[in-house]
Residue frames relative to the residue before (quaternion, step in Angstrom):
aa qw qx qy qz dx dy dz
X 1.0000 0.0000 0.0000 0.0000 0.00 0.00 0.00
X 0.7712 0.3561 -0.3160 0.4226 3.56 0.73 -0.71
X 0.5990 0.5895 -0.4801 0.2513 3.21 1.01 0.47
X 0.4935 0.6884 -0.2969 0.4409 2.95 2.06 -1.02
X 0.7148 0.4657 -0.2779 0.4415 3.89 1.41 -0.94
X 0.7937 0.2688 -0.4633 0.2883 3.15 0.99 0.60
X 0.0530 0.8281 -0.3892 0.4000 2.80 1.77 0.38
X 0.7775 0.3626 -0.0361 0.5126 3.48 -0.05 -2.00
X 0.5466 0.5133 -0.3952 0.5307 3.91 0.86 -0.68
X 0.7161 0.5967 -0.2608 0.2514 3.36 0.52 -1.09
X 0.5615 0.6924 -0.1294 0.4343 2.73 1.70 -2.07
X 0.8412 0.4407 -0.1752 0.2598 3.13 0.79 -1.73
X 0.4668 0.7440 -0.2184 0.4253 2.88 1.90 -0.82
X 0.7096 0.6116 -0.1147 0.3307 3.25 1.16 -1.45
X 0.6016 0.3651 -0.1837 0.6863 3.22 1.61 -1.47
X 0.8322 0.0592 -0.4535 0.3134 3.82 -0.28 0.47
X 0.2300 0.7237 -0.4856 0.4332 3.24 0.62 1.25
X 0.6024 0.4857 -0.1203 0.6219 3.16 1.64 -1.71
X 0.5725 0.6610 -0.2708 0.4025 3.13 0.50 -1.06
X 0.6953 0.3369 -0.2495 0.5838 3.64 0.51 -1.32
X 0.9168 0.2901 -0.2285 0.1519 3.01 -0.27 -0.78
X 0.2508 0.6661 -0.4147 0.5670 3.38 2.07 0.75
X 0.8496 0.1751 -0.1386 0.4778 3.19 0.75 -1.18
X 0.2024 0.7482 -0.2561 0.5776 3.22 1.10 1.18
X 0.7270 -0.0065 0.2707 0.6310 3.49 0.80 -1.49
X 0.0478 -0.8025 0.5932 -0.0428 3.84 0.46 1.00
X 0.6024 0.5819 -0.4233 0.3453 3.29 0.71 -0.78
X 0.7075 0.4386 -0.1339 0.5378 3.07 0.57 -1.70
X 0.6639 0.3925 -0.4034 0.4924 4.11 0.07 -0.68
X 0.7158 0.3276 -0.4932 0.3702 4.10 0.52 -0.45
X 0.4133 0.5027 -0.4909 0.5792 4.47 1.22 -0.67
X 0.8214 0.2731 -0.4218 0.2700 3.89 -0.32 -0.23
X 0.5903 0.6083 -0.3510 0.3979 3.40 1.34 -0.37
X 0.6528 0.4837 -0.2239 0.5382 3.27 1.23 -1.52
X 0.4008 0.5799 -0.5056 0.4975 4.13 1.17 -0.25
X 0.7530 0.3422 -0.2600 0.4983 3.56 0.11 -1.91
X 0.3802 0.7002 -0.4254 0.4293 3.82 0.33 -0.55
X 0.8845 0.1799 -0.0363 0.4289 3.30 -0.39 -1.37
X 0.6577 0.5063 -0.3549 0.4302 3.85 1.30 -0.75
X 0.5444 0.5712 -0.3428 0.5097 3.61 1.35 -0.52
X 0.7522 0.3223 -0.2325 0.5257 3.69 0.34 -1.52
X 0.4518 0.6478 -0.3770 0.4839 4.10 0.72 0.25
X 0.7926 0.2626 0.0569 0.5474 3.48 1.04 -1.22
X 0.3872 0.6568 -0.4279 0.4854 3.25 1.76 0.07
């Protein structure tokens, strides 16, 4: 069990890390969505 809790500690840590720093740098975080955006629906 306590590995699974840090696991998830970890996890969580990770996504608002991302989190900041997407919103941080909008510029840059929307040219990478719309990147993934268009490479996904391209190959769709």
């Amino acid at each position: 069990m306590k590995r699974f809790a840090r696991l998830s500690e970890d996890f969580l840590y990770d996504l608002c890390f991302g989190l900041r720093q997407l919103l941080r740098n909008p510029l840059v975080s929307g040219v990478c969505v719309l990147t993934l955006a268009l490479g996904i629906g391209a190959n769709a």
